[in-house]
C-alpha positions in Angstrom: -22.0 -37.9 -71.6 -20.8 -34.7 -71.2 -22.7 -32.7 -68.3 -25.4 -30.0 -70.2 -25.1 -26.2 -68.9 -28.5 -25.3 -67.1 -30.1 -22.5 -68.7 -32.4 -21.5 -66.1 -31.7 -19.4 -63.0 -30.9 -22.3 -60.5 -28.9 -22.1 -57.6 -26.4 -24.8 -56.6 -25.2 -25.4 -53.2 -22.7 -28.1 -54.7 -20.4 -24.9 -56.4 -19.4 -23.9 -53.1 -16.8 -26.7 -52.2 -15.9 -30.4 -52.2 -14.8 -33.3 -55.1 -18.0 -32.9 -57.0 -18.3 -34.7 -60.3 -19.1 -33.2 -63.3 -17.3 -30.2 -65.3 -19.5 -27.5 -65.3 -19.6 -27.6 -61.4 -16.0 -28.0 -61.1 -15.4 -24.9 -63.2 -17.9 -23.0 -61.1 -15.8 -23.9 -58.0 -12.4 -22.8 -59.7 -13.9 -19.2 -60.9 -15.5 -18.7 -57.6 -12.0 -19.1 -56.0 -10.7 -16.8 -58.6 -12.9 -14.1 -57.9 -12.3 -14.2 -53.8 -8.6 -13.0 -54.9 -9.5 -10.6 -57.0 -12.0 -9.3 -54.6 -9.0 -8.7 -52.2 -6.4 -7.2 -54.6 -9.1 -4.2 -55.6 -10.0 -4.0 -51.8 -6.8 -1.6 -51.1 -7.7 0.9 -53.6 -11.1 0.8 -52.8 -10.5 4.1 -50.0 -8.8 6.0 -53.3 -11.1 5.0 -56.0 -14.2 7.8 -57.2 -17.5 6.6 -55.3 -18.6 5.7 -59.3 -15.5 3.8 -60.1 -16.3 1.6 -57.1 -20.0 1.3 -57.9 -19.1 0.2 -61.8 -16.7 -2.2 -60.6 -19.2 -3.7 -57.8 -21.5 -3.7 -60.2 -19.3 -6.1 -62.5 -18.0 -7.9 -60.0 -22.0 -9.0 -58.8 -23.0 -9.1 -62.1 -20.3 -12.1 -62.8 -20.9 -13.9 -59.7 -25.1 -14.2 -60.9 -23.5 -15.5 -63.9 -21.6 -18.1 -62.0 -24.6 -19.1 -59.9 -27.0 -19.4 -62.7 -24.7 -21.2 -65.2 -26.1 -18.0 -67.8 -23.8 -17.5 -71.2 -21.3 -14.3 -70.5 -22.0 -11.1 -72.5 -21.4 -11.0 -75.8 -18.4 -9.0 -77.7 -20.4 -5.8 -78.6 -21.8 -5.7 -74.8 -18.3 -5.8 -73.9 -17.1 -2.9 -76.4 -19.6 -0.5 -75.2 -19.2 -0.9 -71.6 -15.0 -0.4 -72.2 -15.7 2.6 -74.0 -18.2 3.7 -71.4 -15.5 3.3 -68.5 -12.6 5.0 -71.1 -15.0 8.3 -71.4 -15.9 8.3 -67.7 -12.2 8.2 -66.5 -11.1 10.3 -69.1 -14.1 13.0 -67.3 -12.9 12.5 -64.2 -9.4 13.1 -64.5 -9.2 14.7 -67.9 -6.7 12.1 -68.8 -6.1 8.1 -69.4 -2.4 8.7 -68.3 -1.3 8.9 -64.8 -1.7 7.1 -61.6 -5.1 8.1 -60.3 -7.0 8.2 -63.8 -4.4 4.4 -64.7 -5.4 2.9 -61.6 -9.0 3.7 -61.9 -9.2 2.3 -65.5 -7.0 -1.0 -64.5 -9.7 -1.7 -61.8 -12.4 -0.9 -64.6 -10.9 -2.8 -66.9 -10.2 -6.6 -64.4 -14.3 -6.0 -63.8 -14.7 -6.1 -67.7 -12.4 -8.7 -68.0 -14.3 -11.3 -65.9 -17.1 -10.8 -67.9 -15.0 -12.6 -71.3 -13.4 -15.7 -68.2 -14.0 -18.2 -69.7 -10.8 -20.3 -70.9 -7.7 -20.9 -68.8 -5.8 -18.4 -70.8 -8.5 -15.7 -69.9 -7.8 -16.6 -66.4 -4.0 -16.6 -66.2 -4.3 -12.7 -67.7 -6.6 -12.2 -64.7 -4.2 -13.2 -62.2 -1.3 -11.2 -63.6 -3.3 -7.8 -63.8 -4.3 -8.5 -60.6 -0.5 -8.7 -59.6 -0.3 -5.7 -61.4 -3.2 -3.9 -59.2 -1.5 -5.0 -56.2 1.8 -2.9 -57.1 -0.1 0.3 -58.0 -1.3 -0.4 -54.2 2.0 0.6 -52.8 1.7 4.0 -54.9 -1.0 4.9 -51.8 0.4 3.6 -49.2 3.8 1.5 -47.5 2.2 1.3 -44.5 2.5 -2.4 -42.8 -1.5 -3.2 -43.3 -0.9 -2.2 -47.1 1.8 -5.1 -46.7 -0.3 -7.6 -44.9 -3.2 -6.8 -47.2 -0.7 -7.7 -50.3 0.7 -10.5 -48.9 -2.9 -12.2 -48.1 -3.8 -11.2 -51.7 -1.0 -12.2 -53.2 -1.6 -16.1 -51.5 -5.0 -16.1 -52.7 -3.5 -15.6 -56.6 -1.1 -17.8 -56.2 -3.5 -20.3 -54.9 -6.0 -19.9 -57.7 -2.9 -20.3 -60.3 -2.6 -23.3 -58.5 -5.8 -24.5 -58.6 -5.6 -24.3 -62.7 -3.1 -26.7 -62.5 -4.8 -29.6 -60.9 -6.5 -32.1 -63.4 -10.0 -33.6 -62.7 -9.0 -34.4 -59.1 -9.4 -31.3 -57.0 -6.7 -30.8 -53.7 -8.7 -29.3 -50.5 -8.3 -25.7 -49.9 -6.0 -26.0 -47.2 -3.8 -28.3 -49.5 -3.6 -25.6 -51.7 -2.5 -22.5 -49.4 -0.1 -25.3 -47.9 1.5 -25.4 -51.0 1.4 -21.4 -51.9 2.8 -20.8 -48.2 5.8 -23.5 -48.8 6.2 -21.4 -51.9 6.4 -18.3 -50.6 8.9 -19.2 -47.5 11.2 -20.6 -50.3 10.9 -16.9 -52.1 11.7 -15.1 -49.0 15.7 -15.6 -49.3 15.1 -14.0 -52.4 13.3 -11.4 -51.3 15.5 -10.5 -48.6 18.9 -10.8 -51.0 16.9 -7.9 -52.8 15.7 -5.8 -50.9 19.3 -5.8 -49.0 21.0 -5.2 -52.2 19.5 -3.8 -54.8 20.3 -0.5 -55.7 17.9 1.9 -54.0 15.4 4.6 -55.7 15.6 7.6 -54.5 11.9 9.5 -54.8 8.5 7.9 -54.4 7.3 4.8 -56.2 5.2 7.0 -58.7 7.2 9.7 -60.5 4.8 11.1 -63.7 3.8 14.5 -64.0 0.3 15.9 -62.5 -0.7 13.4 -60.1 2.4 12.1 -58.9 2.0 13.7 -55.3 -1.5 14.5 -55.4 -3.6 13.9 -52.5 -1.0 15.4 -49.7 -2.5 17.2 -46.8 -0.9 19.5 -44.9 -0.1 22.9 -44.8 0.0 25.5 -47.4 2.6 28.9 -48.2 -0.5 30.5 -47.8 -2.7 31.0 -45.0 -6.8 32.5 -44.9 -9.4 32.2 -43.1 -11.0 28.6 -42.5 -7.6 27.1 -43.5 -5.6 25.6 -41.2 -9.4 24.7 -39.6 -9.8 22.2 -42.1 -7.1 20.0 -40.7 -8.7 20.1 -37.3 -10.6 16.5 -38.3 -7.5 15.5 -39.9 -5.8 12.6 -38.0 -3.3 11.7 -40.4 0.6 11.8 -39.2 2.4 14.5 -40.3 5.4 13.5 -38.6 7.2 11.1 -35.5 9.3 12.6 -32.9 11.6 10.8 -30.8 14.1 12.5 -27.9 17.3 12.0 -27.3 17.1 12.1 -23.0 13.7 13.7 -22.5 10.8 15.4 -24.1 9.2 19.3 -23.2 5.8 19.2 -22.4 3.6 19.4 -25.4 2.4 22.4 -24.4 6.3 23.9 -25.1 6.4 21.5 -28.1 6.1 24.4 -31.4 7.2 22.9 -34.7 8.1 25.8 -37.2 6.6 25.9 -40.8 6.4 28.5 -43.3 6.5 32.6 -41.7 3.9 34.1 -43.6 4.9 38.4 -43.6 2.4 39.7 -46.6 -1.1 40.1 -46.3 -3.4 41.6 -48.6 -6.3 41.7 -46.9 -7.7 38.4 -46.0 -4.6 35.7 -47.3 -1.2 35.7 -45.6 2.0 35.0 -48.1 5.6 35.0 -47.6 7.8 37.5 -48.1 9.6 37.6 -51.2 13.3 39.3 -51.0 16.5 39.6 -53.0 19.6 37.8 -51.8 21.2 39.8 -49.0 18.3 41.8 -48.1 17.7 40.2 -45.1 20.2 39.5 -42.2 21.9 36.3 -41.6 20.1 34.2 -39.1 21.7 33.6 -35.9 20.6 32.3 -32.7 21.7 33.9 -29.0 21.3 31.0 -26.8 22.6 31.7 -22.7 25.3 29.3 -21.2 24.3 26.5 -19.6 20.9 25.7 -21.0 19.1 22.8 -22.0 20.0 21.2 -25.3 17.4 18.9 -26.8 18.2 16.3 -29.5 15.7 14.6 -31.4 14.5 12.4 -34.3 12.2 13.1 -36.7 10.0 10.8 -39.1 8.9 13.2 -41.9 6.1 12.1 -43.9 6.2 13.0 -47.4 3.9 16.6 -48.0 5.5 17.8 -51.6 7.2 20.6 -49.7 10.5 21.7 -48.5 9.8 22.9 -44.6 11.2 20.4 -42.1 9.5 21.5 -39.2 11.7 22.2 -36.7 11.6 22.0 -32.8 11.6 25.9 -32.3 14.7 27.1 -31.7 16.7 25.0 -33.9 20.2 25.0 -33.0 21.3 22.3 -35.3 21.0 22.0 -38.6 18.6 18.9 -39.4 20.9 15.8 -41.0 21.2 12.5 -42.3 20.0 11.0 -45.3 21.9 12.8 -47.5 19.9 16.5 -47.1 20.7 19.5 -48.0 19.3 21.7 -45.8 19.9 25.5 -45.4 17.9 28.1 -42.7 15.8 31.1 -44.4 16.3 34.4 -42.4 13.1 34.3 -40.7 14.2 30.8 -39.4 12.2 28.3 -41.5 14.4 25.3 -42.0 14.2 24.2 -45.8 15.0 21.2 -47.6 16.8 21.8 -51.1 13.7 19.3 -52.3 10.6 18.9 -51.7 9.9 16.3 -49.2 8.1 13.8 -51.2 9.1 10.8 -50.1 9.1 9.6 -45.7 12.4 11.0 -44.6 14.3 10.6 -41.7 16.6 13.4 -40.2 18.3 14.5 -36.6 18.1 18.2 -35.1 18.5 20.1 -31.9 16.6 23.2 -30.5 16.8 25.2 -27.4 13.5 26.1 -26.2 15.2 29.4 -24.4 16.7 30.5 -27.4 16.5 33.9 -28.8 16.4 35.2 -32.9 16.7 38.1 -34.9 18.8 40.3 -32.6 21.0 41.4 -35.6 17.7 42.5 -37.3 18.4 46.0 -38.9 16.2 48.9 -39.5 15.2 47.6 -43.0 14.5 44.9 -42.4 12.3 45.3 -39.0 10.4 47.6 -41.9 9.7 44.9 -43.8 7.4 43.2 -41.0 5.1 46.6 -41.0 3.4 46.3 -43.9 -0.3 47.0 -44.2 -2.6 46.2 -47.0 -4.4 49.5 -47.5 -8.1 50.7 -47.0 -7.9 47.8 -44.3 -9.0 47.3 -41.0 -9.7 50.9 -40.1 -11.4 50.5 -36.5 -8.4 48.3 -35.7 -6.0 51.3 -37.1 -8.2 53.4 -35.0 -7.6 51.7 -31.9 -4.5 51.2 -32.3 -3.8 54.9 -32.5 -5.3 55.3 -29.6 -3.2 52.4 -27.6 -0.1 53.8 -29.2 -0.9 57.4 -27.3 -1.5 56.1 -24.0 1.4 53.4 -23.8 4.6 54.2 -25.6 5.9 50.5 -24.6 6.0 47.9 -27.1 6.1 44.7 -24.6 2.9 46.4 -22.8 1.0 46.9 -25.6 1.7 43.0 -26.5 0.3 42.5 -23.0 -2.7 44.7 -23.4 -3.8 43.0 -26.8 -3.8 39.5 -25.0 -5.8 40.8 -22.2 -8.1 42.2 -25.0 -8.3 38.4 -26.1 -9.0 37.3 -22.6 -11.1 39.4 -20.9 -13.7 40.3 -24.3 -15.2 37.2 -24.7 -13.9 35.9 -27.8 -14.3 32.5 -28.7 -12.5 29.1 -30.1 -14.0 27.7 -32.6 -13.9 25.2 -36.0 -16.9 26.5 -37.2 -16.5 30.4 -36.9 -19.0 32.8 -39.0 -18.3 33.8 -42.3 -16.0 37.4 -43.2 -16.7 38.1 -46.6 -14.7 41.4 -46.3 -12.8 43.3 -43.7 -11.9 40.0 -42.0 -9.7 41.7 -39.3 -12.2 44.5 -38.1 -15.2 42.0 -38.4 -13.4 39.8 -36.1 -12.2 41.8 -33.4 -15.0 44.1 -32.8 -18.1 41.8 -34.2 -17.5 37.9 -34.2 -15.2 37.4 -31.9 -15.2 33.8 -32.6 -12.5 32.1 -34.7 -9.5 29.4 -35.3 -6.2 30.2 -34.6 -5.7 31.3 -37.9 -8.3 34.1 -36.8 -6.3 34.9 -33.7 -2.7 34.9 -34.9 -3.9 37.3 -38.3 -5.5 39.8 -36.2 -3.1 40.0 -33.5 -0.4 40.7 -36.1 -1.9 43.4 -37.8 -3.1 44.8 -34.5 0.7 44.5 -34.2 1.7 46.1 -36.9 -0.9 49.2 -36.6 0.8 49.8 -33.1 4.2 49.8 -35.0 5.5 46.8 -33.8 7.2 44.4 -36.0 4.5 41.0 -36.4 4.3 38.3 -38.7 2.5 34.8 -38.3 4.7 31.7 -37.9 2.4 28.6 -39.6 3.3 24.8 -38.5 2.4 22.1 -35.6 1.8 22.8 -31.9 2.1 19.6 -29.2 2.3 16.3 -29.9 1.1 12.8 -28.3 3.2 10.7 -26.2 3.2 6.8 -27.2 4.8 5.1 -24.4 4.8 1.5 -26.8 8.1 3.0 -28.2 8.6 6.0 -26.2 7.9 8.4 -29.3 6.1 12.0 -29.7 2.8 11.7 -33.0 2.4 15.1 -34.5 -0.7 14.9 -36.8 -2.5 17.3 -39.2 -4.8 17.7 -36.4 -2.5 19.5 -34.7 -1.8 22.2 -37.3 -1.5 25.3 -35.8 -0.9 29.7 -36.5 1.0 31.9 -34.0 2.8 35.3 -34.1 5.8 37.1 -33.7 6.4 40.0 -32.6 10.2 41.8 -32.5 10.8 43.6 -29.4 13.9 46.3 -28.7 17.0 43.7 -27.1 14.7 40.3 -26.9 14.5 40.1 -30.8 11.7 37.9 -32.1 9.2 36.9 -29.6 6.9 34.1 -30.1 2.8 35.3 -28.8 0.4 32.4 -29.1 -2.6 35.0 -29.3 -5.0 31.1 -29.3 -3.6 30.5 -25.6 -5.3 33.4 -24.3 -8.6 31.8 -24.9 -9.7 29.5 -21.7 -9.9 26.0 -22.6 -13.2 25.6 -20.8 -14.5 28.3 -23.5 -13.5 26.3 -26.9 -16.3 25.0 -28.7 -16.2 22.0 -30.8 -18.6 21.1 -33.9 -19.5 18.5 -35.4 -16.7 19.5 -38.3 -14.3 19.7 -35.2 -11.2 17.1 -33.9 -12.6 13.6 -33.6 -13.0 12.0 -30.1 -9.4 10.7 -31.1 -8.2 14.0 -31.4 -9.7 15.3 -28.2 -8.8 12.0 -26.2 -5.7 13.3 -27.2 -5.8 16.7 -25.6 -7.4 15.7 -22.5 -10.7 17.0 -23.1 -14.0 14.8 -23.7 -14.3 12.7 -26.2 -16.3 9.6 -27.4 -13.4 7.8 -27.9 -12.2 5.3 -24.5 -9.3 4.8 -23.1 -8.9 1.3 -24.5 -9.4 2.4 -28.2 -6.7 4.8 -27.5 -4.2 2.6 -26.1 -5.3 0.2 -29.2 -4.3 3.0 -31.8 -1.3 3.8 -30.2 0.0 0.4 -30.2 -1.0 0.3 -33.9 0.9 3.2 -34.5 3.9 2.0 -33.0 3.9 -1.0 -35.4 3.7 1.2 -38.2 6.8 3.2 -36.6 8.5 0.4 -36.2 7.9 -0.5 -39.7 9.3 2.7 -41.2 12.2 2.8 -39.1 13.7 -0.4 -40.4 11.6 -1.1 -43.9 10.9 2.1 -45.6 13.7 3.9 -44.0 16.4 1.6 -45.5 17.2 4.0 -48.4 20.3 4.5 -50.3 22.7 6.1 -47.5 21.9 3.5 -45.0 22.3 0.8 -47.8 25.9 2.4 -48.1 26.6 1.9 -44.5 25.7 -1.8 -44.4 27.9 -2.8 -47.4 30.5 -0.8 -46.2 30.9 -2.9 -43.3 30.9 -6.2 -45.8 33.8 -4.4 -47.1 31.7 -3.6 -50.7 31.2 -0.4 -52.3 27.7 0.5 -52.7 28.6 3.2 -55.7 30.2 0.3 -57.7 27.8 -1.5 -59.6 30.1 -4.2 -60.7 30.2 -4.9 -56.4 26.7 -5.0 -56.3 25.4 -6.9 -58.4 28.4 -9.7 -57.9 27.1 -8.9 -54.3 23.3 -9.6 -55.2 24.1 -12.6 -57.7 26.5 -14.5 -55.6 23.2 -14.2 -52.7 20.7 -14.7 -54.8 23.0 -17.9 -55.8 23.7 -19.2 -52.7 20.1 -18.7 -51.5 18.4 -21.1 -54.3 21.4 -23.6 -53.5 19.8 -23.8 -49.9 16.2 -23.7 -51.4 17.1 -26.4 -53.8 18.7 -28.4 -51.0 15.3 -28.7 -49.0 13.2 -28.9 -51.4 15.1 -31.2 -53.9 16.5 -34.0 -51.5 14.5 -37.8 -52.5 11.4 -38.1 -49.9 9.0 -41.0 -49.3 5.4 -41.0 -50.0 3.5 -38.9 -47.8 -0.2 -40.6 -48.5 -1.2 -42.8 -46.1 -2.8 -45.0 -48.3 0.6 -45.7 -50.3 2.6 -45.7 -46.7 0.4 -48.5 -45.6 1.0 -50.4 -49.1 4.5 -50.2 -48.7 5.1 -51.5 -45.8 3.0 -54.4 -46.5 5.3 -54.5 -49.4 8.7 -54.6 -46.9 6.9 -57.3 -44.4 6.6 -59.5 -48.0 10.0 -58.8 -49.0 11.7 -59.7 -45.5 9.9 -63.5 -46.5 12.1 -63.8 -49.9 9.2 -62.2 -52.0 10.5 -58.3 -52.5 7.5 -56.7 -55.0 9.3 -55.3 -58.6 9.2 -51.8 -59.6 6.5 -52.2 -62.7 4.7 -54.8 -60.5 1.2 -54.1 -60.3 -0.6 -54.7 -56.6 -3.0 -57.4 -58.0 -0.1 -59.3 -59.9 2.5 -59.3 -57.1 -0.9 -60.6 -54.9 -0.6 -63.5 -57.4 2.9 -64.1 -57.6 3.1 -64.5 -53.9 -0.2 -66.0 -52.7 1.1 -69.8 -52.7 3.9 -68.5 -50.6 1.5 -67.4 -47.4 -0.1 -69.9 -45.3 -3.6 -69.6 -45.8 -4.9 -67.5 -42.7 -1.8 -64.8 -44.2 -3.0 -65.2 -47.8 -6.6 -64.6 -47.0 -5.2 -61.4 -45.2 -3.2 -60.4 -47.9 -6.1 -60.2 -50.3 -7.9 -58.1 -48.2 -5.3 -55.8 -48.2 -4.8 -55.7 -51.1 -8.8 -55.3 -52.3 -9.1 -52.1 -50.2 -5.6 -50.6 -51.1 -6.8 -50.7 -55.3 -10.6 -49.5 -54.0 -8.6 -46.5 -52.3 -5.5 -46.1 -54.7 -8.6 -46.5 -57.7 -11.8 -44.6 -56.2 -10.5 -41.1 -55.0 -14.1 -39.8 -53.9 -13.9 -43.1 -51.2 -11.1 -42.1 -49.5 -12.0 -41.2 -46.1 -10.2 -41.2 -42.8 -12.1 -44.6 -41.4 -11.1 -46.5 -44.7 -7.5 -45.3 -44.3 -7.4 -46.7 -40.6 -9.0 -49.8 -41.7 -6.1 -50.7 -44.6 -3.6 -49.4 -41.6 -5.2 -52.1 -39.2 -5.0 -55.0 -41.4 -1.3 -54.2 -42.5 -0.2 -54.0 -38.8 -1.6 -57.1 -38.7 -0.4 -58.8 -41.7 2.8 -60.2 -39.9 3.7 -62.9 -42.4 
């Protein structure tokens, strides 16, 4: 009799594991399993998904395991109808759209929590696994790190273990059986998987490549720069790029990476400068003989921008990986695309050398600009500098000493300027970011009639001695200034530097104890967690120097020495079939080859089979073990016979009566057969 459904809430221990009898508890155990993998395909978009969207699918994920545990009838279709709609019109208000990956991922997850409520025939579960495949993909539009891989490759076991699990009939395999099996499958996929990812023709771009949304979610910095900006990335600790030197790294200290020059203000937000072909002057670097060259590799993240950030001076034009790079006149080293995918280029700077000494006198004028009715007490004073010190490189000195000696402050959490930022700063707040410093300081520079503009990018870095690389992280954002001085053209002021260390304030908005392990001041974070970070980072260096770096140029290179063109495709996919070809023949060749029986039970069997045969009684194929006991009982003397029929009763209770297999019974038949020596 079939086993009835409870209809009460009742908890059973039994769904939780072993051979248990009955359907309905064997079901149980197979869903349960199911739901474990799909718990850990959603887990990776869980840092990405809307607080609600993880709630709603939390929420149908619980709901379905109650169902499992108390043995309650799913929801019916109209339920179900509702509740999709419901998720459609909440995805569609978040992101104003069903199309795209944020608002697509979001309704996928949705949609798998929905689906589990309607699980109930193999089918049903078989379209599970597959959108959970599909989840797993869309993981990689997020992230390529190496824990994104691990966490995919764990999931993707976990699937292929519950498609396993469909397949087995009444009699269940252990769990470890089963991820046995998954792991022997895997190893045989990996040829594959190595035949394409060598040869397949490489994309160039990110994974995700439709319209709005397709790099949403960089961080970095902006063309622009206001108050309060560049402060927001002060928490931040994601990378923004990986240096490595040639022989030799500056100190941090000398370490400025150059972003966007920022030359028009209008009051409170810095812009670039926007100019005609050929207005400006060439840009040329004056380096003196003999210096120190320093060569490097960079590790761009992507940040859906074209600066490069360049080791200030650059000397060398960034290259490799097929970039086109060109230099803007005010030195900001541009790709001809944004950078939205990790790239990977080599440069050279001089840290002695000098720009913009073939300025001319229109363009110098161009670096004066003033938005009007703006900062008047700083006009003011400057007047009054200007009349008591007709030196330019004096007056630079004076308005550091202003910075040091006046009490003005570093800070993440400065006061609000609603207006007049410049004047309110200098002569009431006195507390501010760098972006606070560098802004002032320019157009204090500029009321004193000295060429200024602020030069936006990265200062410092942090050593990892694991792989003997510089990190540069958003944390270390950073705004200085330039000023252009008569024969030493543009002169780099770090107007933040002035401020004593001991007097920067950090709040609770500020660098995390990460951050300020970093810099040497005080932090909660120890010395162990750092040196545990930094090793993690190193694997994830490691992993984008020979994984995600291997892009179409380097793909090139290593057919090239294989004697194959990479721009054929005829080459390359003979290339990829004849692999691929070769690698299920070696597959096939391990996996295919006759073995013996592996149980023990049917291993002890046989060879009381072989000890029978080497008497003149060999068993025959279709011979059953009861019949061939028959046929050959009146050949044993009785003491053998009587030991044969033992055997033979406990081989048919343990071939026959799976739940009685244990370890002791399986010794036991192994005993007697050793000792069945006919």
């Amino acid at each position: 009799m079939a086993t009835e459904r409870p209809r009460r809430l009742a908890f059973s221990m039994r769904v939780l594991g072993g051979t248990l009898g009955g359907d309905w508890e064997r079901e149980r155990r197979d869903t349960l399993f199911l739901m474990g993998a799909i718990a850990l395909a959603v887990l990776a978009h869980l840092p990405w998904l809307p607080l609600w969207c993880t709630a709603g699918f939390m929420i149908l994920f619980a709901w379905r395991l109650g169902l499992v545990f108390s043995g309650r009838r799913l929801p019916g279709a109209p339920l179900r109808i509702v509740a999709a709609g419901a998720c459609a019109a909440a995805v569609l208000a978040e992101y104003d759209t069903l199309l795209g990956r944020d608002a697509g991922v979001a309704l996928l997850v949705l949609f798998l929590g929905l689906k589990l409520m309607e699980l109930r025939a193999r089918r049903d579960a078989f379209v599970v696994i597959f959108l959970c495949f599909f989840l797993l993909l869309t993981s990689f539009f997020r992230s390529q790190s190496p824990w994104a891989a691990i966490a995919a490759l764990l999931a993707t076991t976990m699937l292929l273990a519950s498609m396993l699990t469909l397949q087995f009939g009444r009699r269940e395999a252990p769990i470890g059986r089963r991820l046995r099996i998954v792991g022997m499958l895997l190893l045989q996929a990996l040829p594959i998987a190595a035949a394409l990812f060598v040869l397949f023709p490489r994309i160039s771009g990110p994974l995700w490549g439709l319209p709005d949304d397709a790099h949403a979610g960089r961080t970095g910095l902006s063309d622009t720069m206001s108050p309060g900006q560049i402060a927001e990335l002060a928490g931040n600790d994601e990378v923004a790029f990986r240096v490595q030197f040639a022989a030799g790294a500056p100190p941090p200290s000398a370490m400025y990476w150059r972003g966007p020059t920022l030359g028009h203000f209008d009051g409170r937000t810095w812009r670039p400068i926007r100019r005609e072909l050929g207005q400006a002057p060439r840009p040329e670097v004056d380096v003196a003989p003999g210096g120190r060259t320093l060569h490097y590799r960079t590790t761009l993240e992507p940040h859906s921008r074209r600066w490069l950030f360049a080791l200030d001076v650059p000397v060398e034009l960034p290259r490799g990986q097929g970039l086109a790079v060109s230099v803007a006149p005010e030195f900001d080293v541009l790709a001809a695309d944004p950078v939205v995918a990790r790239i990977r280029f080599d440069a050279a700077a001089r840290l002695d050398g000098r720009i913009g000494l073939n300025e001319t006198r229109l363009s110098i004028q161009e670096w004066l600009q003033l938005p009007p009715g703006q900062a008047r007490r700083t006009l003011e004073m400057a007047a009054r500098w200007r009349a008591e010190e007709p030196d330019s490189a004096r007056l630079v000195e004076r308005a550091l000493a202003m910075f040091r000696d006046n009490a003005f402050r570093y800070t993440l959490s400065p006061p609000l300027l609603p207006d007049d930022p410049v004047d309110r700063f200098l002569f009431e707040t006195r507390a501010g970011f760098c972006e606070h410093f560098s802004s002032a300081f320019v157009v204090l520079m500029r009321a004193l009639d000295i060429p200024a503009r602020v030069v936006t990018g990265y200062q410092g870095a942090e050593h990892n001695p694991s792989d003997d690389y510089w990190i540069v992280r958003q944390a270390d954002a950073h705004a200085w200034a330039e000023v252009w001085l008569e024969g030493r053209g543009w002169v780099r002021i770090d107007p933040t530097s002035a401020v004593a260390p001991e007097r920067i304030e950090r709040g609770a908005s500020g660098r995390n104890a990460f951050g300020a392990a970093r810099e040497g001041r005080e932090g909660a974070a120890s010395d162990l967690l750092r040196r545990w970070r930094l090793s993690i980072d190193a694997v994830a260096h490691g992993w984008n120097q020979w994984v995600l770096s291997y892009d179409r140029t380097r793909q090139q290179a290593l057919l090239e020495r294989f004697g194959l063109d990479a721009t054929d495709p005829r080459e390359l996919a003979g290339a990829l079939a004849g692999t691929i070809a070769i690698g299920l023949a070696l597959v096939a060749l391990a996996t295919l080859r006759p073995r013996g029986p592996r149980d023990p039970v049917e291993l002890a069997y046989l060879l009381f089979c072989d000890r029978l045969g080497e008497i003149g009684a060999p068993r025959a194929p279709d011979e059953t073990a009861s019949r061939y006991l028959h046929r050959v009982d009146r050949l044993l003397a009785p003491p053998d016979a009587a030991l044969a029929r033992d055997i033979v009763a406990k081989y048919n209770r343990l071939r026959y009566d799976p739940d009685g297999v244990t370890p002791e019974r399986v010794r036991d038949l192994r005993r007697l057969v050793d000792a069945f020596k006919p």
